[in-house]
N, C-alpha and C positions, 0 to 999 in steps of 0.2 A: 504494500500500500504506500502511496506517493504522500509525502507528508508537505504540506504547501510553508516553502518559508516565508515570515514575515520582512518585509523592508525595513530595513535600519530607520528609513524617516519616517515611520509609525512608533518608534519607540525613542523614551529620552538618554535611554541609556541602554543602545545597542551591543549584542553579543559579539555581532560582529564585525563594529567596528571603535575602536581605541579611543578616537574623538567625538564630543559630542557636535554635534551640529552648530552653527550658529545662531539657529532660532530657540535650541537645546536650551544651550548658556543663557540664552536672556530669561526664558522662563525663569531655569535654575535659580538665577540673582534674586530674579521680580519675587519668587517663595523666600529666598533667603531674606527680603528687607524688604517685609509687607509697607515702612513706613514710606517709600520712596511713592507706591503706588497712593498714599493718602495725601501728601506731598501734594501729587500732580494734579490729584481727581480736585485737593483744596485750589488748585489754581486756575483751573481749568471752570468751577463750577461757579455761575454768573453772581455778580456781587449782590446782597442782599439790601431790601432797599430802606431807605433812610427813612428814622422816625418823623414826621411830618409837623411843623410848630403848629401850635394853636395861632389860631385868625382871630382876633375879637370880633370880626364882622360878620364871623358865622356862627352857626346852632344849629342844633336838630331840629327840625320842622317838627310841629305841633302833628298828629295823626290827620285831624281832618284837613291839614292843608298839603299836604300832596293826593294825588291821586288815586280815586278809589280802584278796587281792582276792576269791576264794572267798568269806568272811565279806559282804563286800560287797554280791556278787550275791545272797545271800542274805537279806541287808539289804535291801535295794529289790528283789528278790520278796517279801517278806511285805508290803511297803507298795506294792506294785501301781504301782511307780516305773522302770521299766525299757524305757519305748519310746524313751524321748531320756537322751543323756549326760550325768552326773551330777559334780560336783565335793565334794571334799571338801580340810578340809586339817585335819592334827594337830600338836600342841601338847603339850606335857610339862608339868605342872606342879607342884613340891614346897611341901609344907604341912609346918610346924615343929611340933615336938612340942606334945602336948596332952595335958592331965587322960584324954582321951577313947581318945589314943593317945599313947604316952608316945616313940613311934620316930618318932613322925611317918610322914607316906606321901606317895606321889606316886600320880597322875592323867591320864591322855592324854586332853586332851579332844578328841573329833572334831565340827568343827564343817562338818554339813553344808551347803555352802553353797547348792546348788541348792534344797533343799529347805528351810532356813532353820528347822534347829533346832540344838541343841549336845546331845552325848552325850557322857556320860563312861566312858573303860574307867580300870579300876581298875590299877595295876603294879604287880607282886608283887615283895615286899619281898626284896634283894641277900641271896646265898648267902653266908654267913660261909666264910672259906676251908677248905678239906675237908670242908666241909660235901656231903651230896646235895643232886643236882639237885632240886629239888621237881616238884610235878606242869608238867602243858605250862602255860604261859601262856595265861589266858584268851582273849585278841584272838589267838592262834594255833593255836587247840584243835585234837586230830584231827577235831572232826566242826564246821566252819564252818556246817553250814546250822543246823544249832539255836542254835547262837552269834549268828546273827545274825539269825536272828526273834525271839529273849531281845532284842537287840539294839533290836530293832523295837520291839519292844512293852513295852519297859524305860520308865525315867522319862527325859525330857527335857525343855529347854528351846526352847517354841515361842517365836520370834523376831518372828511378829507378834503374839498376844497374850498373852505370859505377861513384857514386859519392861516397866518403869516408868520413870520419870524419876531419882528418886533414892531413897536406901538408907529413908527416911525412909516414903516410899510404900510399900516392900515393909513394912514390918512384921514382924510375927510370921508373914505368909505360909508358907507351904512349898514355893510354886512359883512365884511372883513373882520376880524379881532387877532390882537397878537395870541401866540405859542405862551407869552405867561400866564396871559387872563386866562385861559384856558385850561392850563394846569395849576391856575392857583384854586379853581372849584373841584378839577377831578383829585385834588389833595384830601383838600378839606371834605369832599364826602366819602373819601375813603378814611377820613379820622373820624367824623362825627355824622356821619349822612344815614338815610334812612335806605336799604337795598329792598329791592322789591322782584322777586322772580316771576314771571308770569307762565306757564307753561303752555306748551302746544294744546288747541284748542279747533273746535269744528265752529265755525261763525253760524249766528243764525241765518236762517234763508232770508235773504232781501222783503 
């Protein structure tokens, strides 16, 4: 009976032959000095990202002022965005008074991240005490599906091309904004923002 020999480059440490290979030896080392391999895997693997300061200009949004999930689905049905699940996450932000607004106001912006644009809902300005409730909150209306194709088809910021490099390039734009305003919100709602997952969904029939 024929007994089949094995190749020397099958084994690390052939019978028959004295040297080991040069792919041998490197193994060999790489077992001999596990540190070398943690070494490289530590240089190699991407830098870990940087804790993010506090904003005084931002907060977590109050629940009823971002978006109800209703609003939502009705938001990605009018944008034909509903066969994979969707992220989002919201951000609060307060603006100091101005010639323009003398109270100043605040802002929830939602910045879609799946879909890589930012929208903004507007917050309706704090009830003086005794005062009445005012009407519902816009991001919480009784009728969510018109809310959120207003929603759809409102002004935003496209995130691949409506962003610049810096404040100098936007200009007198009107829909332009620089690369920092941009990530000075997706900071701040990844420290204090509100995420909202929405999952694949069948739209109702028209």
């Amino acid at each position: 009976m024929l007994v089949p020999r094995l190749r020397p480059v099958l084994s690390l440490f052939s019978t028959t032959r004295p040297a080991l290979h040069a792919w041998g030896m490197a193994a060999l080392l790489a077992t001999l000095a596990p540190g070398a391999w943690a070494d490289a895997a530590r240089q190699g693997a991407a830098p870990r990202p940087q804790p993010v300061a506090a904003d005084p200009a931002f907060s977590t949004p109050a629940k009823e002022h971002i978006a109800s999930p209703a609003m939502l689905r009705a938001f990605l049905t009018e944008l034909k965005q509903t066969r994979r699940p969707q992220s989002f996450c919201f951000v609060q932000q307060a603006f100091p008074p101005s010639k323009a607004d003398p109270e100043g106001f605040a802002l929830v912006w939602m910045v879609w991240t799946t879909g890589s644009h930012i929208y903004r809902l507007r917050v309706p300005p704090p009830v003086p005490p005794g005062a009445p409730n005012p009407t519902p909150n816009p991001a919480q209306d009784d009728d969510p599906a018109e809310r959120g194709a207003a929603l759809a088809n409102g002004k935003s910021v496209n995130l691949r091309t409506d962003v610049v490099a810096t404040d100098e390039a936007v200009g007198s734009s009107t829909f332009l904004v620089s690369r920092a305003w941009v990530q000075r919100i997706q900071d701040q709602c990844r420290r204090i923002g509100t995420a909202v997952r929405v999952p694949a969904f069948r739209p109702p029939p028209p």
